[in-house]
C-alpha positions as CSV (number, residue, x, y, z in Angstrom):
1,X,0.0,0.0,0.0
2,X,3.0,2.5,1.1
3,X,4.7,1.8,-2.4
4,X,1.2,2.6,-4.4
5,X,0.6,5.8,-2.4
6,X,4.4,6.5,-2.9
7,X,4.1,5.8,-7.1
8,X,0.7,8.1,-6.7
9,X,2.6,11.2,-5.1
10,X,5.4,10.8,-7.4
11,X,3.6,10.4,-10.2
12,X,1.3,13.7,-9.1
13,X,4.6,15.8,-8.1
14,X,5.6,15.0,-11.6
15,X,2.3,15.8,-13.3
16,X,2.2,19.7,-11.2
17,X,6.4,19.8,-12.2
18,X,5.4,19.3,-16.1
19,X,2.1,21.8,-15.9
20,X,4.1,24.3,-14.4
21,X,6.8,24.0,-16.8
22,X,4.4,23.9,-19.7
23,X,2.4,27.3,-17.8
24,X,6.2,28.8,-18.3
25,X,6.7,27.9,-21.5
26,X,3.3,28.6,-23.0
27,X,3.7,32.3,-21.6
28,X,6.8,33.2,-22.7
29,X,7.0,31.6,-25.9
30,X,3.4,31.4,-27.1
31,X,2.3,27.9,-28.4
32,X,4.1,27.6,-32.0
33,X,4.8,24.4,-33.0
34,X,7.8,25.4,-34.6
35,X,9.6,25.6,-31.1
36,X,11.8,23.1,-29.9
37,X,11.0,21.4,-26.4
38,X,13.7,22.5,-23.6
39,X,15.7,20.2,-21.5
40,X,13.1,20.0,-18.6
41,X,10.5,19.6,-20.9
42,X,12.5,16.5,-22.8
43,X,13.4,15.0,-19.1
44,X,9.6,15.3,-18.2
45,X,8.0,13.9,-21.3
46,X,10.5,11.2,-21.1
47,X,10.2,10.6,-17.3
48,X,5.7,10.6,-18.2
49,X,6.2,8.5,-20.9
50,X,8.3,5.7,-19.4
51,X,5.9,6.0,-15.7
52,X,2.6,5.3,-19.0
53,X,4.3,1.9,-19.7
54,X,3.0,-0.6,-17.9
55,X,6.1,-2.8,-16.5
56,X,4.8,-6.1,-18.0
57,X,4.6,-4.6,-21.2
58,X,7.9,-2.4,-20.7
59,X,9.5,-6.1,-19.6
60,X,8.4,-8.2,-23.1
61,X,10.6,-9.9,-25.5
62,X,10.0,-9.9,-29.4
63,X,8.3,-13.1,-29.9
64,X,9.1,-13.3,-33.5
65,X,12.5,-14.7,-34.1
66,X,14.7,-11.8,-36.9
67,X,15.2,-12.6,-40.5
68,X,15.3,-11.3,-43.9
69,X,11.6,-11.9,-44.4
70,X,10.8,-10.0,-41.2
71,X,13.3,-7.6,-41.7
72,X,11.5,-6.5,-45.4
73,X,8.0,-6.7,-44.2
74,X,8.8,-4.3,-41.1
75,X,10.9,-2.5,-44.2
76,X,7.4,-2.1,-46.3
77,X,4.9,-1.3,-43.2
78,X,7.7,1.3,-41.9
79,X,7.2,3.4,-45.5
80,X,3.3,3.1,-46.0
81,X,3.1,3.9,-42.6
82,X,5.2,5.5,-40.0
83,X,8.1,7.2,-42.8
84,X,5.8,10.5,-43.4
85,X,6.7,11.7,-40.0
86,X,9.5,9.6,-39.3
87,X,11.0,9.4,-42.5
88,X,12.5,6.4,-44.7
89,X,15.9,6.8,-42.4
90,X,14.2,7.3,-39.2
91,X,15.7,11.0,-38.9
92,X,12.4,12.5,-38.4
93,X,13.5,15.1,-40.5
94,X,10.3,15.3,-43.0
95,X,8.2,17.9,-43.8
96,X,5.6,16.9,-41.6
97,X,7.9,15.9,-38.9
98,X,9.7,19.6,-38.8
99,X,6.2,21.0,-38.2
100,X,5.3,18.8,-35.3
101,X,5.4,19.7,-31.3
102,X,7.2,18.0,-30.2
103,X,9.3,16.9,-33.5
104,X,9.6,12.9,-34.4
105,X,12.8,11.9,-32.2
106,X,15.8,10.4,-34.4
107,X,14.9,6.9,-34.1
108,X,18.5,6.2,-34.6
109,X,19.7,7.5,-31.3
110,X,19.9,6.7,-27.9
111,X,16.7,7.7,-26.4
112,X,15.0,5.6,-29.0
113,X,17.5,2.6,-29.2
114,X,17.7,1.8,-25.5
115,X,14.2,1.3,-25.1
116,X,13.1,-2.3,-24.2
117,X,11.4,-4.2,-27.0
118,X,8.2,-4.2,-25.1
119,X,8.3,-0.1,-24.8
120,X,8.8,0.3,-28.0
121,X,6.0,-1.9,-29.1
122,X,3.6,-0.6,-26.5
123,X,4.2,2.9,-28.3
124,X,3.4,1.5,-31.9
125,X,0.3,-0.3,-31.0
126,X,-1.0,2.0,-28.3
127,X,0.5,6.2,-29.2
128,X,1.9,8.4,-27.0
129,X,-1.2,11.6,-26.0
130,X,-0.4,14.8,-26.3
131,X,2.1,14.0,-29.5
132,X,1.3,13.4,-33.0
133,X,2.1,9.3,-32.7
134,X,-1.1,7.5,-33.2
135,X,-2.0,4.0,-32.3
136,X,-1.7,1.7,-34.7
137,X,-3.1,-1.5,-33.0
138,X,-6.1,-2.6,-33.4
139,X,-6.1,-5.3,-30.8
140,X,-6.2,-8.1,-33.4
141,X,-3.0,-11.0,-33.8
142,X,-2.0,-9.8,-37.0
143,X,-1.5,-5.8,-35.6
144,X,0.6,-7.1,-32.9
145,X,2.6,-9.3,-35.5
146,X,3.2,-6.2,-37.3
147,X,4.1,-4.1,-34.6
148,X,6.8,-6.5,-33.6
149,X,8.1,-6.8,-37.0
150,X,8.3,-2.7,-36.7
151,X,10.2,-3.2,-33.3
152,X,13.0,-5.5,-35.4
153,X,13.1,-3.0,-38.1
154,X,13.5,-0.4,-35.5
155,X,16.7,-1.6,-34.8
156,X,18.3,-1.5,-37.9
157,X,17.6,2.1,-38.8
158,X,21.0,3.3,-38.2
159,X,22.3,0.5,-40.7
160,X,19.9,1.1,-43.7
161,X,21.5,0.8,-46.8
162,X,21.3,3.5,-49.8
163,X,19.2,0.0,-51.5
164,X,16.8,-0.2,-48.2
165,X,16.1,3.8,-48.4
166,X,15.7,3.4,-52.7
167,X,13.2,0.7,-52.0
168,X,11.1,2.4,-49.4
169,X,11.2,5.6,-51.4
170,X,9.0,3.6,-53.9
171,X,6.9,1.8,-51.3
172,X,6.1,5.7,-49.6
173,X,2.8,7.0,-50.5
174,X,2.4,9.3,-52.8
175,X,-0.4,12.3,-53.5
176,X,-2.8,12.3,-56.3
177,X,-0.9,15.0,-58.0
178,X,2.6,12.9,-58.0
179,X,0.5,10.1,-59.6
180,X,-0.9,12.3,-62.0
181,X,2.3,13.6,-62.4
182,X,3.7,10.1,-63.1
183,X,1.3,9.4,-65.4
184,X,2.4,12.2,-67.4
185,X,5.3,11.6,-67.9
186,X,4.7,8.0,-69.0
187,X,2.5,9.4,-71.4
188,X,5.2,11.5,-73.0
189,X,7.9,9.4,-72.5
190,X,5.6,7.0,-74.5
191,X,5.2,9.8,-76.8
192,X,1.4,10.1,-76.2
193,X,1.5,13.9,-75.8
194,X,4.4,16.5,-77.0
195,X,3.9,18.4,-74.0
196,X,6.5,17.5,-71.3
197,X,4.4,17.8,-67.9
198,X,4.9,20.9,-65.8
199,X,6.8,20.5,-62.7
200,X,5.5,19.6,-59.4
201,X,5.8,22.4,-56.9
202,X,8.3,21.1,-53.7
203,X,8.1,22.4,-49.9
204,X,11.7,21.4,-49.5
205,X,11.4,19.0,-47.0
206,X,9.9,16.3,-48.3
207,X,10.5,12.7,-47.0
208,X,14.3,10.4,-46.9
């Protein structure tokens, strides 16, 4: 009973440290997005987000044994799904991902890297609040077979070859207008039309 009332306080003493820090910050910076979370902030988030993992999940192993065939379907889920804000190299640094609050984390780092297997699939299927990371689960076997493939993949970001990052660049969804654009320019290529197809307009920070 002593160590639940003790987890309780802690977890509230946290909870009034992070609103108070977030009343700062909110007040003397406004609430741009474009901002990049301070140090406190970072400890906090990390410190919430860590206490919001339940310690049987944070404790569980990847039940799916590594190989090439795992390795290429996390490869295929990571581009249709997670590289828009994450991008293809795990970098975060997409054009989506720049104009988050708080930005995607390099995945290829530390903070990410040194999370159990369990945390890191906990995220995937269940979000973090308060971000922009969804939940992807859907409660179902073949979610959580995903996920766990993810969680392998996850691991090998900072090892990605220039081939891995060529083949999830085609796998990466594209808009209607790159598909029209595409089209296009088979079309011409083919020499259906004589008109080469204007250019596509770029934010400059488009996806790895």
């Amino acid at each position: 009973m002593k160590a639940v009332l003790k987890a309780l306080l802690i977890i509230a003493g946290v909870g009034a440290l992070f609103g108070a820090v977030m009343v700062f910050v909110i007040t003397s910076r406004g609430i741009s997005a474009k901002a990049e979370p301070g140090m406190m902030e970072t400890v906090i988030a990390r410190t919430m987000r860590g206490l919001a993992i339940p310690r049987g999940e944070r404790d569980l192993k990847n039940p799916i044994a590594n190989s090439d065939a795992v390795f290429a379907a996390g490869l295929a889920h990571w581009a249709d799904h997670c590289a828009a804000c994450h991008g293809n190299d795990g970098s975060g640094d997409t054009e989506i991902g720049i104009g988050m609050y708080p930005k995607p984390p390099d995945m290829r780092r530390a903070p990410t890297q040194e999370l159990s297997d369990g945390s890191l699939f906990f995220i995937i299927e269940n979000g973090i609040r308060l971000t922009g990371m969804p939940a992807w689960g859907d409660g179902t076997a073949g979610s959580a077979e995903g996920s766990w493939h993810l969680v392998h993949f996850i691991r090998r970001l900072a090892t990605l070859t220039a081939e891995d990052l060529a083949k999830m660049q085609e796998m990466n969804p594209r808009s209607p207008g790159e598909v029209r654009a595409e089209e296009e320019m088979r079309q011409f290529l083919e020499g259906a039309d004589t008109t080469p197809p204007a250019p596509q307009p770029s934010h400059g920070h488009g996806g790895k």
